[in-house]
Backbone as ProteinMPNN parsed JSONL, in Angstrom:
{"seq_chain_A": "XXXXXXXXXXXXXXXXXXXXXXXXXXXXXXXXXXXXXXXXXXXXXXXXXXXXXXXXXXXXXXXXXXXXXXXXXXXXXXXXXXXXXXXXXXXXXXXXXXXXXXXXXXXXXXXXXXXXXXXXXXXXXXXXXXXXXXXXXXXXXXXXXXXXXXXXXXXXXXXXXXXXXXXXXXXXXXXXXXXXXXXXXXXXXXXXXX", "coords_chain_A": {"N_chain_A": [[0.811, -1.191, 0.0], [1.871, 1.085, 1.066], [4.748, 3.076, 0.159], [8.209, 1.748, 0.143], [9.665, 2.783, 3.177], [7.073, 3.55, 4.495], [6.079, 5.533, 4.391], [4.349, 7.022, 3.103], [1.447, 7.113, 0.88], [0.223, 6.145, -2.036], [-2.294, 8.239, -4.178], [-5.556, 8.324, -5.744], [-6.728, 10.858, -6.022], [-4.287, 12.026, -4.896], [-1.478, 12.785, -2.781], [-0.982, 11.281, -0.009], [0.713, 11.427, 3.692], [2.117, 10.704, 6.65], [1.466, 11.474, 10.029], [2.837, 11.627, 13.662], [1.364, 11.832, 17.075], [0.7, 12.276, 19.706], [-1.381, 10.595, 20.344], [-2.044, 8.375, 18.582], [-1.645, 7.722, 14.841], [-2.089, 10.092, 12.58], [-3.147, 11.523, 9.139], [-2.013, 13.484, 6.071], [-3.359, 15.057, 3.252], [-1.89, 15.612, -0.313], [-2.616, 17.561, -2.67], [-2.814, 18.245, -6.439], [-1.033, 20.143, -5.375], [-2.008, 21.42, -3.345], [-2.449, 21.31, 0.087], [-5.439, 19.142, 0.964], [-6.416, 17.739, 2.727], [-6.869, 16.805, 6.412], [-6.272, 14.157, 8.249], [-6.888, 13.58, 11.644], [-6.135, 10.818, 14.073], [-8.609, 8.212, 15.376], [-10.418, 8.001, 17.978], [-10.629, 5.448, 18.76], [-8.573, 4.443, 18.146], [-7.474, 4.352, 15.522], [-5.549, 4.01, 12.972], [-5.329, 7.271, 11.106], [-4.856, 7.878, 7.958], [-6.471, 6.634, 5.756], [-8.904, 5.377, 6.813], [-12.364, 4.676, 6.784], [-14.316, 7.218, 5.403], [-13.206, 9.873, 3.002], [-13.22, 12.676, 3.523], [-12.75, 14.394, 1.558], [-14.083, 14.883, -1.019], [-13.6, 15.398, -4.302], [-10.605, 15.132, -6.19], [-8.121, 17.388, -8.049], [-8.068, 17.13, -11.288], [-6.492, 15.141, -13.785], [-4.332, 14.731, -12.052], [-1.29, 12.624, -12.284], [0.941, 10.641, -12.89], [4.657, 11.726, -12.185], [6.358, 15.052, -12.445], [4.715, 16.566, -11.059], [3.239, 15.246, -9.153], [5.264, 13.825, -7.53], [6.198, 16.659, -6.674], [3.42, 17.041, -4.98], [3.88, 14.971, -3.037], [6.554, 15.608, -1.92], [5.691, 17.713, -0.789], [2.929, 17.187, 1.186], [4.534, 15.35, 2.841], [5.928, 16.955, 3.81], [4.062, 19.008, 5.111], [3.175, 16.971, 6.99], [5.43, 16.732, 8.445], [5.258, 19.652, 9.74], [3.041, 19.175, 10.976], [3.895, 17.228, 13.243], [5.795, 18.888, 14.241], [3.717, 21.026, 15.456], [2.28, 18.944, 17.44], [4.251, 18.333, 18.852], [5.022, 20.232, 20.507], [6.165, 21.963, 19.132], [5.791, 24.069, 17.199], [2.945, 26.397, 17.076], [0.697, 27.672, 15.44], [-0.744, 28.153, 12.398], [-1.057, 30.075, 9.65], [-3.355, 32.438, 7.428], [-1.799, 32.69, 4.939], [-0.149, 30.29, 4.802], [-2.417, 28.415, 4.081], [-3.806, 27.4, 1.015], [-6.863, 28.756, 0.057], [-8.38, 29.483, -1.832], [-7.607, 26.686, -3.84], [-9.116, 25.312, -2.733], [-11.286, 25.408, -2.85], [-13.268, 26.984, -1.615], [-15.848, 28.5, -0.324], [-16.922, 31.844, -0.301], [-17.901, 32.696, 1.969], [-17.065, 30.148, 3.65], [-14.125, 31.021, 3.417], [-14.253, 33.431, 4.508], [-14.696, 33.125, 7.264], [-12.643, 30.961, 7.975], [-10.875, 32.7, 7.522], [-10.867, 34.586, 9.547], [-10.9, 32.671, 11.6], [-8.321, 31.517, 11.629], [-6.816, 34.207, 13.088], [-7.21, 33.779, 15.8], [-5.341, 33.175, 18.471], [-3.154, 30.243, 19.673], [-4.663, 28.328, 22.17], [-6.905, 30.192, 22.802], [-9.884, 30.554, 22.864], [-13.332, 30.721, 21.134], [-16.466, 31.483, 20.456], [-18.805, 30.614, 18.268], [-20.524, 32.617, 17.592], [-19.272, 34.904, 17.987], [-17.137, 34.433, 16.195], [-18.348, 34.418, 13.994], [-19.098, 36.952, 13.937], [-16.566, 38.008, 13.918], [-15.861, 37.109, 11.315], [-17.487, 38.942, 9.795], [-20.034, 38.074, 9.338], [-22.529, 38.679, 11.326], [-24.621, 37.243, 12.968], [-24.944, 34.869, 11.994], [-24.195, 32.293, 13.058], [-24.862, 29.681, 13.468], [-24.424, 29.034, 10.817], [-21.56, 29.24, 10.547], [-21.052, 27.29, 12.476], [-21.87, 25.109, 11.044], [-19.851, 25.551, 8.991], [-17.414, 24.87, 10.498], [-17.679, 22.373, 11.109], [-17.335, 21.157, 8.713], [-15.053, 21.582, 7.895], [-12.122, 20.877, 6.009], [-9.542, 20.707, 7.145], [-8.632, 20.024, 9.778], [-7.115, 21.184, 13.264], [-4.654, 22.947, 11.301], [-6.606, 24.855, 10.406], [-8.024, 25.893, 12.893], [-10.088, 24.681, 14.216], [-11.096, 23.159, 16.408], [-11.011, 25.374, 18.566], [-13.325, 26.909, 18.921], [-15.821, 27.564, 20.434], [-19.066, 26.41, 22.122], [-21.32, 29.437, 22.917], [-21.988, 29.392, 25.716], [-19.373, 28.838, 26.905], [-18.705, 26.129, 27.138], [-17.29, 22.985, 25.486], [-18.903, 21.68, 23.12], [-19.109, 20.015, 20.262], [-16.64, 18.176, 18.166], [-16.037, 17.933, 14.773], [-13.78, 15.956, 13.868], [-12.772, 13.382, 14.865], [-14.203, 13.162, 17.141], [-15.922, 14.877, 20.361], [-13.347, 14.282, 22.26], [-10.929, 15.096, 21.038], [-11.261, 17.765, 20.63], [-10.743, 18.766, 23.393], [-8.476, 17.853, 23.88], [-6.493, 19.223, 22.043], [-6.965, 21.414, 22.697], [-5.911, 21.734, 25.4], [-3.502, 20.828, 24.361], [-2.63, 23.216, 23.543], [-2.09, 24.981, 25.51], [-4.982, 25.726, 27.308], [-7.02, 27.861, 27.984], [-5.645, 30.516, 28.136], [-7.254, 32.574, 27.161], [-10.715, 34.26, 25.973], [-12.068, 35.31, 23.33]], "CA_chain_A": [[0.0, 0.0, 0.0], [2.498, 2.795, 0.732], [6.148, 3.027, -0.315], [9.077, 0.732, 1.424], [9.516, 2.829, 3.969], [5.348, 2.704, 4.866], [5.671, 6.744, 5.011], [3.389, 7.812, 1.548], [0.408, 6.377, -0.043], [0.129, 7.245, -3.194], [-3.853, 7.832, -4.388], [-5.803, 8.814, -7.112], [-7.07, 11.825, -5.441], [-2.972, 13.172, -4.187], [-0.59, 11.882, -2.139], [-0.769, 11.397, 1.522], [1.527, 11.122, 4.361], [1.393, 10.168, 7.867], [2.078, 12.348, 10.676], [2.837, 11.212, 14.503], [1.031, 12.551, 17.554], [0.392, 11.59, 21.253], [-2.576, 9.681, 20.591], [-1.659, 7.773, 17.148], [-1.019, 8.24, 13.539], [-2.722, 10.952, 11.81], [-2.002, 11.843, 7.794], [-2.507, 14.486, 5.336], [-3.629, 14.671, 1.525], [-2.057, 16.891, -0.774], [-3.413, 17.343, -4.156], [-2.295, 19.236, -7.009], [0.157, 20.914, -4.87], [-2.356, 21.831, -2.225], [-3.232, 20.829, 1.46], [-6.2, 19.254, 0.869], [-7.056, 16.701, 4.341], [-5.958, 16.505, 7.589], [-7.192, 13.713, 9.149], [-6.271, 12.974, 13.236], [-6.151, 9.553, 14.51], [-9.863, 8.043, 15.501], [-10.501, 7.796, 19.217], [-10.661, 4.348, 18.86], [-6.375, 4.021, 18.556], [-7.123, 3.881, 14.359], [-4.894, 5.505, 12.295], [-5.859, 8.311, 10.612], [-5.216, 7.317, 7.197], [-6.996, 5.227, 4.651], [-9.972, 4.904, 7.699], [-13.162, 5.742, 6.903], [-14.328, 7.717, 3.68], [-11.96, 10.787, 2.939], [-14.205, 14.114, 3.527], [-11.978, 14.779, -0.02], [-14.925, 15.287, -1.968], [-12.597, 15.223, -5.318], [-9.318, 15.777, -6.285], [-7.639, 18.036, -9.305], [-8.236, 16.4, -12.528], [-5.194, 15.51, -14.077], [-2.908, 14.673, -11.386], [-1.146, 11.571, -12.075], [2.775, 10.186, -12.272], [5.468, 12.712, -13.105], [6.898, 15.788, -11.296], [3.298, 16.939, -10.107], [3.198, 13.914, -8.332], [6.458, 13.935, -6.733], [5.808, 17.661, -5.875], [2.386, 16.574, -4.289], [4.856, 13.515, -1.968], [6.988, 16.227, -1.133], [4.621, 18.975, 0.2], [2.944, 16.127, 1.848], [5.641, 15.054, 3.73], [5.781, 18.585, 4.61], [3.006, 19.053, 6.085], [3.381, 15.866, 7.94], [6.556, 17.067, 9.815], [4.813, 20.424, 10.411], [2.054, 18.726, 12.035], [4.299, 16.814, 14.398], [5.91, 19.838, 15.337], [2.495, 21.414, 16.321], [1.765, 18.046, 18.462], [5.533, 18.346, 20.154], [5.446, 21.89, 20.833], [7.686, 23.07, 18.405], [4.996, 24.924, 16.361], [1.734, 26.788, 17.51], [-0.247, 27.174, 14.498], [-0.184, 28.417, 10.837], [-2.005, 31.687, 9.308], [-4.073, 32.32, 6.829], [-0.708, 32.339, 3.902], [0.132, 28.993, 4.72], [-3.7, 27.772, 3.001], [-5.069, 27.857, -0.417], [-8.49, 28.379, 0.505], [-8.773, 29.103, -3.338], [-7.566, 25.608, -4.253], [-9.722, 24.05, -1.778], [-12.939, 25.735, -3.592], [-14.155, 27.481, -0.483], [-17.055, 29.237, -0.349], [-16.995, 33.179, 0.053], [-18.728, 32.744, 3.479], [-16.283, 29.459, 4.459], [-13.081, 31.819, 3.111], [-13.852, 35.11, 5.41], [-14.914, 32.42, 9.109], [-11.555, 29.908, 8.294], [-9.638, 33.463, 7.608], [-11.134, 35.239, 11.163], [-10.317, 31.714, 12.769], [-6.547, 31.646, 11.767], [-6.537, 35.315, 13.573], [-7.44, 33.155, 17.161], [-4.866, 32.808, 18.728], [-2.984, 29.243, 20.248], [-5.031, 28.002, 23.516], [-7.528, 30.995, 23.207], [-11.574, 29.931, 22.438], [-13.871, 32.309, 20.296], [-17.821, 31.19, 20.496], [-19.646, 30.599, 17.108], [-21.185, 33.685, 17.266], [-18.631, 35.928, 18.307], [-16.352, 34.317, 15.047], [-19.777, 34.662, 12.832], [-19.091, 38.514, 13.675], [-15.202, 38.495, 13.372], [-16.236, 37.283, 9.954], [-18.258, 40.062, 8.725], [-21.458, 37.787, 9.166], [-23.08, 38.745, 12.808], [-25.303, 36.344, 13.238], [-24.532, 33.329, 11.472], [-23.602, 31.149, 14.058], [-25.388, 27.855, 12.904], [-23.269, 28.755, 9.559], [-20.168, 28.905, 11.32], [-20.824, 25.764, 12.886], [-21.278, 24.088, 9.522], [-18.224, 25.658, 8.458], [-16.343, 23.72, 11.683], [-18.314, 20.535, 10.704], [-16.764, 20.76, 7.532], [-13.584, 21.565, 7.837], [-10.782, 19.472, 6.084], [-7.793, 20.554, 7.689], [-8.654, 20.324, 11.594], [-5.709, 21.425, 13.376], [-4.327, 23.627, 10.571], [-7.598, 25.555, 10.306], [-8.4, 25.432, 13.794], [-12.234, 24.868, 14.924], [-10.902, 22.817, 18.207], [-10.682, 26.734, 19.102], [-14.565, 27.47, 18.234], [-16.84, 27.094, 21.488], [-20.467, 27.107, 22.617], [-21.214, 30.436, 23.81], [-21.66, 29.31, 27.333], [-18.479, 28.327, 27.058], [-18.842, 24.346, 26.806], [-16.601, 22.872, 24.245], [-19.294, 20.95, 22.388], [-18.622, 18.638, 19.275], [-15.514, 18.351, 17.137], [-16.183, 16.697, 13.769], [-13.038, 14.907, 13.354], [-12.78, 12.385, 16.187], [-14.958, 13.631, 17.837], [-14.913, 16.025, 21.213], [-12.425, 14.506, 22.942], [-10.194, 15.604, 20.434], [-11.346, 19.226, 20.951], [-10.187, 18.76, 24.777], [-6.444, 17.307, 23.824], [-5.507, 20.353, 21.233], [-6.7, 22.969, 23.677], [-4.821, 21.291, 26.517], [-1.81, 21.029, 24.066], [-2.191, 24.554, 23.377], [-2.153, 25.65, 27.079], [-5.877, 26.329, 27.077], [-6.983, 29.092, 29.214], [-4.641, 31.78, 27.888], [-8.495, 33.647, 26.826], [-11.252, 33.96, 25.283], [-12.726, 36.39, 22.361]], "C_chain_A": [[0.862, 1.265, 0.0], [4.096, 2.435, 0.267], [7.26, 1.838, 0.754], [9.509, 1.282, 2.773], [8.044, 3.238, 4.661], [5.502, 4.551, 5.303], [4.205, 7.858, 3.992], [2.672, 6.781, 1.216], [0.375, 6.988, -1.292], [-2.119, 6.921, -3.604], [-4.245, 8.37, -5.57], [-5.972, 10.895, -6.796], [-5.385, 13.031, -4.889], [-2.085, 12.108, -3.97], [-1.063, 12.015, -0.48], [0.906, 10.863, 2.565], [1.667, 11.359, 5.582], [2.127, 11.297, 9.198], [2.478, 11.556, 12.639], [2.043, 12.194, 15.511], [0.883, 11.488, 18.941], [-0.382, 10.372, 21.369], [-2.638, 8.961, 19.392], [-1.18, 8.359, 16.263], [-1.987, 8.904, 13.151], [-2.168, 10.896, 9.79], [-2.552, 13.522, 7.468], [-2.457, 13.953, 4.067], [-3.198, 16.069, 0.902], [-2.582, 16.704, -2.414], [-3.058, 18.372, -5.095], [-1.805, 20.517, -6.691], [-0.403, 21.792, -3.32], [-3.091, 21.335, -1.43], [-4.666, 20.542, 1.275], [-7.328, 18.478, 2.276], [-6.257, 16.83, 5.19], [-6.97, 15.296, 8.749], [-6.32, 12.991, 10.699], [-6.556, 11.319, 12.706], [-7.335, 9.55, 15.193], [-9.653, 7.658, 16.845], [-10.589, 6.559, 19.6], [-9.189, 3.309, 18.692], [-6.321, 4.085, 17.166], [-6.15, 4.777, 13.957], [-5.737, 6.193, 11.697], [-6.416, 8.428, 8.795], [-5.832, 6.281, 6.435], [-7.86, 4.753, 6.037], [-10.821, 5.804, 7.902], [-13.313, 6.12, 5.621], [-13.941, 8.961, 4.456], [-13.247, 11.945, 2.679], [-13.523, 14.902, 2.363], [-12.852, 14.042, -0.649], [-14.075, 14.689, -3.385], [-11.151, 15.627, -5.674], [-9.512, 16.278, -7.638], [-8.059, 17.07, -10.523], [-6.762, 16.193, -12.965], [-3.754, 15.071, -13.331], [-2.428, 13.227, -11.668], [0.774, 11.57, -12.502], [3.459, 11.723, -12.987], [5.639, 13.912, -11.85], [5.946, 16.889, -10.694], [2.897, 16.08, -9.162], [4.458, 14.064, -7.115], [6.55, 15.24, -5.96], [4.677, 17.027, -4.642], [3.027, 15.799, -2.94], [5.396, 14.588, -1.288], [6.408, 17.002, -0.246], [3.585, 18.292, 0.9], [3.662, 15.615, 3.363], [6.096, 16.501, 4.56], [5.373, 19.032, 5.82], [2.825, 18.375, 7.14], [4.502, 16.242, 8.925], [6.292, 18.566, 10.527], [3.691, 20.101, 11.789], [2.817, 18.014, 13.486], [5.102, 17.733, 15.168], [5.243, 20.633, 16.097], [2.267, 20.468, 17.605], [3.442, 17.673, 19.477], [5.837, 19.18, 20.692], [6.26, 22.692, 20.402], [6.74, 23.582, 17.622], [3.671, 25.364, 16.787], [0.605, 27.054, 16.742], [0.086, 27.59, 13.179], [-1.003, 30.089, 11.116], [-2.417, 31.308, 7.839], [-3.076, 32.007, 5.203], [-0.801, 30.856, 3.691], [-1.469, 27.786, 3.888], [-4.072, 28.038, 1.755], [-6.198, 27.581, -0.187], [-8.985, 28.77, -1.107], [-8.78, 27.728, -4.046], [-8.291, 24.641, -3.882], [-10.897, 24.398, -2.021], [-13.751, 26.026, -2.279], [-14.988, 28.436, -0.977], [-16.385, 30.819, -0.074], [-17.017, 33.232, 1.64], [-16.988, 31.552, 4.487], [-14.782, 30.597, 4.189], [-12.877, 32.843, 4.542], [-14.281, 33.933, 7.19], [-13.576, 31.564, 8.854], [-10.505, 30.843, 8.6], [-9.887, 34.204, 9.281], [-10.334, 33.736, 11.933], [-8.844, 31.471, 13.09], [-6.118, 32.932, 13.035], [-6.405, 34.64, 15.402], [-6.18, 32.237, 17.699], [-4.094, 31.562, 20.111], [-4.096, 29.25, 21.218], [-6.184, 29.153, 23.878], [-8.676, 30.346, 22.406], [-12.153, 31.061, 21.528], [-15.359, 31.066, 20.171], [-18.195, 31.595, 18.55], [-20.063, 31.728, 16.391], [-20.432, 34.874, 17.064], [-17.345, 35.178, 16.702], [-17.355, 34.537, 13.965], [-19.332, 36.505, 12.617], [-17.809, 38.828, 13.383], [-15.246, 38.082, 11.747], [-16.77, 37.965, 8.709], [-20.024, 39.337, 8.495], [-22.269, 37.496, 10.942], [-24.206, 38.06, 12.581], [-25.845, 35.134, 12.365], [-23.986, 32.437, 12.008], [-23.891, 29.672, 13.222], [-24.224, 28.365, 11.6], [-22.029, 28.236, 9.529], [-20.067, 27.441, 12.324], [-21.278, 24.777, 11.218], [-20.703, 24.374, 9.056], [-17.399, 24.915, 8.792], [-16.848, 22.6, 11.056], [-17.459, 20.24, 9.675], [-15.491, 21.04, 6.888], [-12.771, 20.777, 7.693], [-9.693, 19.403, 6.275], [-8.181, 20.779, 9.28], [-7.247, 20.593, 12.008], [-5.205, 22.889, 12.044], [-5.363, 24.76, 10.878], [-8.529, 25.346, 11.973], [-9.73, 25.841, 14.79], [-11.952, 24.05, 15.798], [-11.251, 23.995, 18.841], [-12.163, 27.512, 18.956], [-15.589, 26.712, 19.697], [-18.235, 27.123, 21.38], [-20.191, 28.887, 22.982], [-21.36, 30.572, 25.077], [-20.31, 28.993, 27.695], [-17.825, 26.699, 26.808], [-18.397, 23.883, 25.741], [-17.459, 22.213, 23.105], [-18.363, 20.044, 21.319], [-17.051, 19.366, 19.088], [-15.925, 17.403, 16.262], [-15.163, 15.705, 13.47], [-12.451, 13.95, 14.446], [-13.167, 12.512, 17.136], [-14.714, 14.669, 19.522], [-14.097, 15.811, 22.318], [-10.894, 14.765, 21.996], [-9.98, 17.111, 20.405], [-10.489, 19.252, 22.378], [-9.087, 18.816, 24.696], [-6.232, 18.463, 23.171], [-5.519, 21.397, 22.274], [-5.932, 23.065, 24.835], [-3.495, 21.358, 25.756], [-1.428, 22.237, 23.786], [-2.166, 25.496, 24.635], [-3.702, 26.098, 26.977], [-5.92, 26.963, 28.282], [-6.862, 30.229, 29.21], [-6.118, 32.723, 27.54], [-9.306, 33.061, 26.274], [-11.796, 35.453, 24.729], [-13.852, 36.263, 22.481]], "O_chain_A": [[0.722, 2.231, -0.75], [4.369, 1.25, 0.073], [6.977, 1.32, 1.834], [9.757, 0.429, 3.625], [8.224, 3.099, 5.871], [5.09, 4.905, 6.408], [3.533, 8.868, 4.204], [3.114, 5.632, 1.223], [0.487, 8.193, -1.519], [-2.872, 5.969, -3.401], [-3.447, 8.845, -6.379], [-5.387, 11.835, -7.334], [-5.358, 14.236, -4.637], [-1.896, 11.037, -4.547], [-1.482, 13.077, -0.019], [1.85, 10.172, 2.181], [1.28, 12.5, 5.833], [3.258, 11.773, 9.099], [2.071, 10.404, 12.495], [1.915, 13.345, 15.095], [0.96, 10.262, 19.021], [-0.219, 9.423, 22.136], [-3.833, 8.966, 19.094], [-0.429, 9.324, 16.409], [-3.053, 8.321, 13.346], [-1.148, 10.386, 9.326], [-3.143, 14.362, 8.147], [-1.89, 12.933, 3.676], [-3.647, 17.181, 1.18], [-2.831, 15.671, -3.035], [-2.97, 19.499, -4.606], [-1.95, 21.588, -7.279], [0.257, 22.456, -2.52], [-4.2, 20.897, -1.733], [-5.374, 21.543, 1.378], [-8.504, 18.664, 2.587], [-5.05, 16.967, 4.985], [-7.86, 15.472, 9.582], [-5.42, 12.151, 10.73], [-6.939, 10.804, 11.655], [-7.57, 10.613, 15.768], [-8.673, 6.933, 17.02], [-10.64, 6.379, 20.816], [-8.888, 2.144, 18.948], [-5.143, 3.916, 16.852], [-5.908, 5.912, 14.365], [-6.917, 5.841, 11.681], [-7.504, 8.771, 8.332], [-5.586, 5.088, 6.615], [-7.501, 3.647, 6.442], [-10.788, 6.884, 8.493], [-12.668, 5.592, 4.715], [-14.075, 9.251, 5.645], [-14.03, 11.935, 1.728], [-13.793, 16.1, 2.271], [-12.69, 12.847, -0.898], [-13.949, 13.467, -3.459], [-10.744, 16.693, -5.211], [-10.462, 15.988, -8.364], [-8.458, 15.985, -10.098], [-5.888, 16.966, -12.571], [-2.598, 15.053, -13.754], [-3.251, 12.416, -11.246], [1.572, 12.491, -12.332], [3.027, 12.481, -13.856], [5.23, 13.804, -10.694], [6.302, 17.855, -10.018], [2.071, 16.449, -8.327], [4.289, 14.416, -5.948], [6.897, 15.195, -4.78], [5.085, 16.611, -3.557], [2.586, 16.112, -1.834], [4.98, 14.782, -0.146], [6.617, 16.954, 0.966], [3.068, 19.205, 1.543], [3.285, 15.586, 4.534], [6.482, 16.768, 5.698], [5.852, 19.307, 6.921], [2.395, 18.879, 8.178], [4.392, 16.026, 10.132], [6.847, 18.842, 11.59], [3.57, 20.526, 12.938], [2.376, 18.235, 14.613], [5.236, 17.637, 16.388], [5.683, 21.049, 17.169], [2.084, 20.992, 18.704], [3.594, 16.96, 20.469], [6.835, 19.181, 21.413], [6.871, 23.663, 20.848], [7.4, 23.342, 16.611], [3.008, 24.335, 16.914], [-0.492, 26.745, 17.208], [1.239, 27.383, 12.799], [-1.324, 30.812, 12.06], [-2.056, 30.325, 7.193], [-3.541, 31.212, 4.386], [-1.337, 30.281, 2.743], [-1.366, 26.688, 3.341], [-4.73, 29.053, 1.528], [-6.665, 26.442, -0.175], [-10.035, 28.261, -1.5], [-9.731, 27.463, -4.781], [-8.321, 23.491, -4.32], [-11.769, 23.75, -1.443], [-14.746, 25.377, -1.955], [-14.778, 29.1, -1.992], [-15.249, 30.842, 0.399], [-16.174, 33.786, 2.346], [-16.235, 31.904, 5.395], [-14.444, 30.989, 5.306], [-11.917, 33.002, 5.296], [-13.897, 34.457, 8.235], [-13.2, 31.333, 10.004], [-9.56, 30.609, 9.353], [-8.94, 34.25, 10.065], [-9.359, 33.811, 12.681], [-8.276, 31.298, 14.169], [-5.221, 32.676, 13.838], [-5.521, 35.08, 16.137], [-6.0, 31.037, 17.491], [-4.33, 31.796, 21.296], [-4.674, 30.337, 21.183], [-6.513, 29.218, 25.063], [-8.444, 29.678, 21.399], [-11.558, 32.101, 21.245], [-15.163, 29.904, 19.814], [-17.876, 32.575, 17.877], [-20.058, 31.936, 15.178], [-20.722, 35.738, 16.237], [-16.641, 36.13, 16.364], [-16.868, 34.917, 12.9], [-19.271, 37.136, 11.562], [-17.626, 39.809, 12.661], [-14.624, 38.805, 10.969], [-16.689, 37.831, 7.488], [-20.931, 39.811, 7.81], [-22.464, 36.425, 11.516], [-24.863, 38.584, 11.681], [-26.982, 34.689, 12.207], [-23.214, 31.714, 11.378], [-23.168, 28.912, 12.577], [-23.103, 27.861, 11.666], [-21.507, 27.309, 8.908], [-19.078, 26.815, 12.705], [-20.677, 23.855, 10.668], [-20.493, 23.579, 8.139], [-16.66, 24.285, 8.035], [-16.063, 21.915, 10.401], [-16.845, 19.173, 9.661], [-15.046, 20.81, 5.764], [-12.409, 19.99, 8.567], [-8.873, 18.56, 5.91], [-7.916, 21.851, 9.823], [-6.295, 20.308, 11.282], [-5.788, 23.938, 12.317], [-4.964, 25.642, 11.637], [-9.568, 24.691, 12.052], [-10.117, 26.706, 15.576], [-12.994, 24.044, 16.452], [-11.909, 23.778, 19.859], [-12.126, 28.74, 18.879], [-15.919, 25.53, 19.797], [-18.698, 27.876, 20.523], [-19.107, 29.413, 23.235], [-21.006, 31.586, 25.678], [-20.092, 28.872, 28.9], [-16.723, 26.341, 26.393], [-19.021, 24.268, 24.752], [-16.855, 22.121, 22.036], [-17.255, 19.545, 21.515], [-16.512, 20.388, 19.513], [-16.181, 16.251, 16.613], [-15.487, 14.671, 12.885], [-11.257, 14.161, 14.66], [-12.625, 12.048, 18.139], [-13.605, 15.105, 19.831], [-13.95, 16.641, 23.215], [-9.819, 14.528, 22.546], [-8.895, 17.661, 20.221], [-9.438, 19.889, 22.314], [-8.456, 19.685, 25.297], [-5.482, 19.095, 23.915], [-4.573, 22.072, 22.68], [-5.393, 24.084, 25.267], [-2.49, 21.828, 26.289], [-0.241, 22.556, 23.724], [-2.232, 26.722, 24.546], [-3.708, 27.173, 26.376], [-5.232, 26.807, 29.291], [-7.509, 31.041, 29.871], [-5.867, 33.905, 27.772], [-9.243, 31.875, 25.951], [-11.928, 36.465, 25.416], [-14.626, 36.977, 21.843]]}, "name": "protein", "num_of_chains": 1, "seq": "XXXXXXXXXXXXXXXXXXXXXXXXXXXXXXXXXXXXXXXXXXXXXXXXXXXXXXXXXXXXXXXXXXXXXXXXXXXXXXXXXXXXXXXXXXXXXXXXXXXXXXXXXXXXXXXXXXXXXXXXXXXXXXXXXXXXXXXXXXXXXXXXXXXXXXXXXXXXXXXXXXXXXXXXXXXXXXXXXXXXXXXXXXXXXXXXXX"}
């Protein structure tokens, strides 16, 4: 399934490649050169990759062997050693640069709540509502929670960091919310809230 040393899959859809973290293996998918999945490890010890259907909708058209490919492996692998420096404490998060939210065919609406959420910084919370308005859309909460729902870079794009407004961490879509609990603990949670 993946290369001889078991670090890349190759797929139709990109490349992936596996990341390490406290609580298992995670991967990522990149796809015609951009970040397109991030999926954790499943609360159940699975890995991350290749478990489960891939919230990667479709990939690029087009991508297949040759040095779009091999790009794709590399930036991949990238991403994968960024992520484990987020989950060892050598990195705190990204910004809005580090995404093509063009390549990833975001919405207008998902574009301006993923770009307010980058602004939230490490270990600090921000309520639904109160990121609905750092967005430019005051009272779109429910939106902004199906933005989080559907978020395919958790971590990167970080809706761990997206509360109730009572405060109460509710869900997380990607392994659900005790996965919300572990990032905000690895990010010192506490430090505030917006």
């Amino acid at each position: 399934m993946g290369d001889p040393a078991g670090s890349r899959v190759s797929l139709l859809q990109g490349e992936e490649a596996r990341f390490a973290t406290p609580w298992g293996e995670g991967c990522v998918v990149v796809a015609g050169g951009c970040l397109r999945e991030v999926r954790l490890p499943h609360e159940t010890g699975e890995e991350g990759c290749g478990q489960g259907p891939s919230r990667l909708e479709q990939g690029p058209q087009g991508v297949g062997p040759g040095a779009k490919r091999r790009s794709d492996a590399r930036r991949a692998e990238a991403w994968a050693a960024q992520l484990e420096a987020y989950f060892d404490g050598r990195r705190r998060g990204w910004n809005v640069w580090d995404i093509d939210m063009v390549g990833l065919g975001f919405s207008p609406f998902q574009t301006a709540v993923y770009s307010a959420l980058l602004s939230v910084p490490p270990g600090t919370t921000v309520s639904y509502a109160r990121l609905a308005e750092m967005a430019g859309h005051p009272g779109a909460a429910r939106a902004v929670g199906t933005a989080m729902a559907r978020n395919p870079l958790p971590v990167v794009i970080p809706c761990h960091r997206v509360v109730r407004g009572d405060g109460s961490l509710g869900e997380y879509g990607c392994g659900g919310p005790l996965w919300k609990e572990r990032l905000l603990d690895l990010e010192g949670r506490g430090t505030g809230r917006i």
